[in-house]
N, C-alpha and C positions, 0 to 999 in steps of 0.2 A: 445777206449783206456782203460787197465784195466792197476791199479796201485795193488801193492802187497807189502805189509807191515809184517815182519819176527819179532817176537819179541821168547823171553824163551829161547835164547843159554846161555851160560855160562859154569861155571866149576863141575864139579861130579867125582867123585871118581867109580872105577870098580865095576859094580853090582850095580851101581845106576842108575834114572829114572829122566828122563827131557819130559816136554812136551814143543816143538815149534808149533806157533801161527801162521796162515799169514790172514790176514785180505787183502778182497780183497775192491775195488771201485764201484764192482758193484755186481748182485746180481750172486751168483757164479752159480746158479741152468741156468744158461745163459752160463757156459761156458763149454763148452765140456767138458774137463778134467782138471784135477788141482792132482798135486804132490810134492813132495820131492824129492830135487838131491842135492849130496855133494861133495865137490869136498877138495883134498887134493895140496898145494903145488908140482907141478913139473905131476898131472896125471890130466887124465881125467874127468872131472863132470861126475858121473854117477846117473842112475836114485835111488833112494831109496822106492820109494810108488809112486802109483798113485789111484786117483778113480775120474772116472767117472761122467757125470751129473745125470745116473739111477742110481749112488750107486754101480755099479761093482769095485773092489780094487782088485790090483794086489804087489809086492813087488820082490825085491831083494833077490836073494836065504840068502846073509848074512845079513838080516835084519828079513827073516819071523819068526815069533814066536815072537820075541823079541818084534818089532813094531806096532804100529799099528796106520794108520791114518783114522780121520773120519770128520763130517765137522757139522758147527751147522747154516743152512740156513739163520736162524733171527740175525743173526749176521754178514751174509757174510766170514765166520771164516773158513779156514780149520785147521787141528789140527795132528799135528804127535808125540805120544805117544811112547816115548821109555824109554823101559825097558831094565835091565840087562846087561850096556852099557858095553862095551870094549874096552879097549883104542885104538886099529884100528877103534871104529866109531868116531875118531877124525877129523874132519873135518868141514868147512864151510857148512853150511847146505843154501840150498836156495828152495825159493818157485816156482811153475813156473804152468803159468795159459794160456793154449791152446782151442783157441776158430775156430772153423771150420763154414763158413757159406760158403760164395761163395769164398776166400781165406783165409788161415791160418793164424792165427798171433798167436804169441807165445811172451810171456812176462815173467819176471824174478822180484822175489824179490831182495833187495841188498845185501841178507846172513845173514847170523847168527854162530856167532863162537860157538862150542859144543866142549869142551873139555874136553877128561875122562882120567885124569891121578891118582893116588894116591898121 
């Protein structure tokens, strides 16, 4: 069982920078994958980041450049950096931690609201 804890949403204005936190329960170098997904009122959760347990990171075409997530092992921490926000990255951001051994399990943070209005 991995527990996943979402902290750093809140309010920012356009052009501005939020960093979200999720701290996981256990040691994340354990879990396959671990990313960012957000998801808007009335659509679909989609993916935002992901990176790997060797450290490969991929991203969302309307996220690259802007974002960037990384993870700090002694702390079981991943970390998703975002700059240069726009008010369509408004959304519930949620954590989400994929671990593959003999079956898949797949676990979810409880969100975090990110809002970039003026």
């Amino acid at each position: 069982q991995v527990q996943l804890v979402e902290s750093g949403g809140g309010l920012v204005q356009p052009g501005g920078s939020l960093r979200l936190s999720c701290a996981a329960s256990v040691n994340i170098f354990s879990i396959t994958a671990m990313g960012w997904a957000r998801q808007v009122p009335g659509k679909q959760r989609e993916s935002v980041a992901t990176i790997s347990a060797s450290g490969g990171t991929n991203y969302a075409s309307s996220v690259k450049g802007r974002f960037t997530i990384s993870r700090d092992g002694a702390k079981n921490t991943v970390y998703l950096q975002m700059n240069s926000l726009k008010p369509e990255d408004t959304a519930v951001y949620y954590c989400r931690a994929i671990k593959v051994t003999q079956r898949t399990e797949d676990y979810w943070g409880q969100g975090t609201q990110v809002t970039v209005s003026s």
